[in-house]
N, C-alpha and C positions, 0 to 999 in steps of 0.2 A: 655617570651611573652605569654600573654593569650593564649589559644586553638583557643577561638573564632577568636580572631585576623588573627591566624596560618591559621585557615582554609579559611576564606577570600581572604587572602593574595596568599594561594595557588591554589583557585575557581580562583580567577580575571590573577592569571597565572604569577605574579611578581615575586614571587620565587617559587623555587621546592623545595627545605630541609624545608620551615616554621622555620627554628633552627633558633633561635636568632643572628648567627654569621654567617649570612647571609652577603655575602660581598657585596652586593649591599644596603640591609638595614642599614648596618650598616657606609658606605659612604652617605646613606640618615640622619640617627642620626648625624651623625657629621655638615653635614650642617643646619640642624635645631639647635643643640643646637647654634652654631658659631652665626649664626642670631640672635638669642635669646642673647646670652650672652653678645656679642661684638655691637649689632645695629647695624651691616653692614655684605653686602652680601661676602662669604668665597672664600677665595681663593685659589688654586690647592698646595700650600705651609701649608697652613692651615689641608687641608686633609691629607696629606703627615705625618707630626706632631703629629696629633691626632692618627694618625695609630700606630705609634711608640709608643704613651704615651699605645696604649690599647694591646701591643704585636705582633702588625699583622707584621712582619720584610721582608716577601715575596714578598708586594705588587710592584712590579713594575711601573715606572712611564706609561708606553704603558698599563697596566692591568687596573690601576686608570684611565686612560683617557678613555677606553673603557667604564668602569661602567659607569662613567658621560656622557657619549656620549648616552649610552642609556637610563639614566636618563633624562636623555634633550627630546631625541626623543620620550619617553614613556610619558613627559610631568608632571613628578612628582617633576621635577626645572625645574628654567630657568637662561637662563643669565641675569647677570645684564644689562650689553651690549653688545649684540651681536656683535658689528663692533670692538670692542678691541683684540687689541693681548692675551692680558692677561686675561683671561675669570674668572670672579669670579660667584660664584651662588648662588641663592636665592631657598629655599624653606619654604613655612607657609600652613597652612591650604589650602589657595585657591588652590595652586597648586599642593597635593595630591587628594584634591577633584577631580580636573582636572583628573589628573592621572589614578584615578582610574575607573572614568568613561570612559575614553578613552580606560580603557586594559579590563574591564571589556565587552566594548559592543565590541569590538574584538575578544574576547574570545566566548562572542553572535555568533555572527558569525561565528566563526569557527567550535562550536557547531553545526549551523544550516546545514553548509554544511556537514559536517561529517554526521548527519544525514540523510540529501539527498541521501549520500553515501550508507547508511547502508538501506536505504529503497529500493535504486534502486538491491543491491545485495541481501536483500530479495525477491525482485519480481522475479528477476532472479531465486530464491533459489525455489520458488513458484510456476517454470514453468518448473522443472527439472521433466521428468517423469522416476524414477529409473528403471523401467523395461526396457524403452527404455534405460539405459546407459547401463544396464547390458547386453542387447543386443548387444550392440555395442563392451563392453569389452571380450564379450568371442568371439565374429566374428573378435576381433584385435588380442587374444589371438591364436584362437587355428581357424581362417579361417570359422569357420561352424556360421553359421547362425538357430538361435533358435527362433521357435513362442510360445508366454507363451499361454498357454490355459485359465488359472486362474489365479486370482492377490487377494490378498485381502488389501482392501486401506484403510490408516489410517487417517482422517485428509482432511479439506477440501480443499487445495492449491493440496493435490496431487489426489483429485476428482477433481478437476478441472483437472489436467493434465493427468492424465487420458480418459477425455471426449476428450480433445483436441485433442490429439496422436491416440487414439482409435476407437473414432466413429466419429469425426467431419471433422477432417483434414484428412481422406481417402474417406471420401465419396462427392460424385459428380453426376452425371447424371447416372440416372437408379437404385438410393441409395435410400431405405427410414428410414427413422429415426423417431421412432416413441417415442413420453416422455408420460408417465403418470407422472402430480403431485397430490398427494392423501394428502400432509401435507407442509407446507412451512417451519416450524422450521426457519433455519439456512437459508435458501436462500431467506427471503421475509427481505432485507439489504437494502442501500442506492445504490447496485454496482447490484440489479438484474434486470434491464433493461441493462445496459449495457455487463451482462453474455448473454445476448439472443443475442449477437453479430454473437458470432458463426454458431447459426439457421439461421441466414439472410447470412452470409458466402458463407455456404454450399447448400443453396436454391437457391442464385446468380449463385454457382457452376453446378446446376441443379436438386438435390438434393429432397427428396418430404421432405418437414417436415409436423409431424402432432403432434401438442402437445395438448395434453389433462388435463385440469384441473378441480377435484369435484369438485362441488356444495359444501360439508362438509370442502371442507379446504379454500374457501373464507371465508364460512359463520363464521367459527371459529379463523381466524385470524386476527390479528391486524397488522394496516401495517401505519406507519407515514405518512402524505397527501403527507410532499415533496419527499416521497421515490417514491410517484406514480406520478410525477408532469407532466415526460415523457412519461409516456402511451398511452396520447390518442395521440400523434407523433407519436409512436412505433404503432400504432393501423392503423394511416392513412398509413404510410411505407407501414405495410405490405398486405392493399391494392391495396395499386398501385403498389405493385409487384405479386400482384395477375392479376391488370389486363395486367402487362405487360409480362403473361404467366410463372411466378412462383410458383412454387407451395409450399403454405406456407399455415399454418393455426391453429387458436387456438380455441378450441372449449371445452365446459363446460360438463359435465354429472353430471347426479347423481345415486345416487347408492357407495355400500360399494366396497372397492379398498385398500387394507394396504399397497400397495408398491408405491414407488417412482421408477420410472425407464429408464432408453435410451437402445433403441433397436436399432441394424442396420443392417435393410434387418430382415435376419434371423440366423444371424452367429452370433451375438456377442451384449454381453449386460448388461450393469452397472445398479446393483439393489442395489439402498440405504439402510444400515441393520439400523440404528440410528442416529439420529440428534445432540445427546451431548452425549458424543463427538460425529460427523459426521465419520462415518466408512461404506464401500461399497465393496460391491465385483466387480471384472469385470470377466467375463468366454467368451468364444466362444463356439461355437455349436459341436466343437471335445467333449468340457468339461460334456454340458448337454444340447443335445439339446432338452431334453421333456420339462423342463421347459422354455425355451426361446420359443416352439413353439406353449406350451400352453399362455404365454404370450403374443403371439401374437396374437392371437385367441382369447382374453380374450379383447383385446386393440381392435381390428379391427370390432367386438360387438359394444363395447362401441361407438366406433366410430359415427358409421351408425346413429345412436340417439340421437349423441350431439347436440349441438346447436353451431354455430362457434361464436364468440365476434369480429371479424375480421371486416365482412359488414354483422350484422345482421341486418333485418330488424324492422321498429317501432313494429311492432307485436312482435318479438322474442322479442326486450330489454322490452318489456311489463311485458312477460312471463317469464323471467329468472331475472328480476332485485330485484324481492324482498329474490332472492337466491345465490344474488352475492354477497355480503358479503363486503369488502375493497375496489373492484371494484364495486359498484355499481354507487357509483359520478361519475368516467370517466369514464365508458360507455356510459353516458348519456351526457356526454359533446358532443358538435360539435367538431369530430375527424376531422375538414378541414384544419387545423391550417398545416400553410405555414412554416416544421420546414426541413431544410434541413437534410442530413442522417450525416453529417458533424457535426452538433450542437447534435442530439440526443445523438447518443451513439462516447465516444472518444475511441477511438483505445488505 
């Protein structure tokens, strides 16, 4: 049998050995050639016969009736007439055809959900944060309970979970969390309005957010229009949770800043080292608190002179739009647009 054939044959899922003495190909060969030879559809005596002439002496008549039985149901024969006791069978071209598109888009499918599979245990795989498991393993181990001071992260799924375990999911009323972004690299994707999930989380929670983003890393980035299509929903959001007494807020500066960063409070603090690969530290204030307190002092400056994007005024988007960079279109749109918190960002 050709290769090509072989492999085919084993893609569409009809056989597993591809070997030529395939017992089901080879009770397909014999009803095609019978057809061919004789002009009439073969009969289960016929199979039987041809076995014997090719050596096969094992085959039982319940083993042969299985083959055919899933020959039929795979659609690669048919009967001649279904309502007869005595079942004879037909295959020719039409009916491989058949066949094969039938096992092949089966096999589609099964591929597809398999991969469903493998995606959704990625996500999972995505949202493990090891420090916390090691935690838990040596508190199942040996009863004592450990806080890591320092973590160094490798990899953006486990900065992600990091942020989530660390600074997001603990904090709530009386919390503040403050981000400088100074470059977007890796995080300016199709999925980063829905990572500011977490910011609206924790701001629900009570939480102060205050995120800060250069003037230099608009101006310099490129960002696909549908990646920002969400914005000015995300922009009207989180006004009206501003007015309905939360405290949220994004606001522009300029001025030189090399790090990427999440602060919270004054204890603890994930600083970006590189964007390819995406590598981070996380520490707490046991670890080093002069630089997280100089950070904060460095951020809390900056602050005071930002400009927010949130409800700036006609004046502000005057003064800051020829230095917005990516965002410069939708901040200029009408942010009134009626988008429920539902449709924006999915959970």
């Amino acid at each position: 049998m050709d290769q090509d054939i072989t492999d085919i044959l084993q893609v569409a899922g009809f056989c597993r050995s591809g070997r030529k003495d395939n017992k089901a190909l080879v009770i397909l060969g014999i009803i095609l050639s019978t057809n061919r030879d004789h002009s009439r559809a073969t009969s289960f005596q016929d199979i039987t016969e041809k076995l014997k002439e090719l050596g096969i002496q094992r085959a039982s008549k319940g083993w042969i009736h299985r083959i055919l039985k899933h020959l039929v149901e795979s659609e690669f024969i048919r009967y001649e007439n279904p309502d007869t006791p005595r079942k004879r069978y037909i295959a020719n071209l039409g009916t491989i055809t058949q066949g094969l598109q039938k096992r092949i888009e089966q096999q589609k499918e099964q591929i597809r959900t398999e991969r469903q599979q493998l995606d959704i245990e990625e996500e999972y795989l995505n949202g493990l944060d090891v420090t916390v498991i090691s935690q838990q393993i040596i508190q199942h181990l040996t009863g004592r309970t450990e806080t890591p001071t320092s973590q160094f992260i490798n990899g953006f799924s486990y900065l992600q979970a990091t942020l989530k375990n660390n600074i997001f999911r603990p904090s709530g009323a009386g919390n503040i969390i403050r981000t400088t972004m100074s470059w977007f690299g890796p995080f300016a994707d199709q999925n980063m309005v829905k990572r500011f999930q977490k910011y609206i989380d924790a701001a629900e929670r009570g939480a102060d957010i205050r995120y800060l983003v250069s003037f230099n890393a608009l101006a310099s980035t490129q960002v696909p229009h549908e990646y920002l299509r969400d914005v000015p929903a995300l922009l009207t959001m989180l006004g009206e949770m501003n007015r309905c007494g939360k405290r949220i807020d994004v606001r522009v500066f300029n001025g030189a800043n090399p790090f990427n960063h999440v602060i919270v409070d004054d204890r603890a603090m994930v600083l970006i080292i590189t964007e390819d690969p995406v590598t981070a530290t996380y520490f707490s204030r046991d670890f080093n608190s002069i630089l997280i307190d100089e950070a904060v002092n460095v951020f809390d400056e900056k602050w005071k002179d930002a400009i927010s994007i949130v409800n700036p005024s006609k004046k502000q988007k005057q003064e800051i739009s020829p230095a917005l960079g990516f965002l410069k279109d939708v901040i200029g749109e009408d942010t009134r647009t009626d988008v429920t918190r539902s449709k924006l960002i999915q959970r």
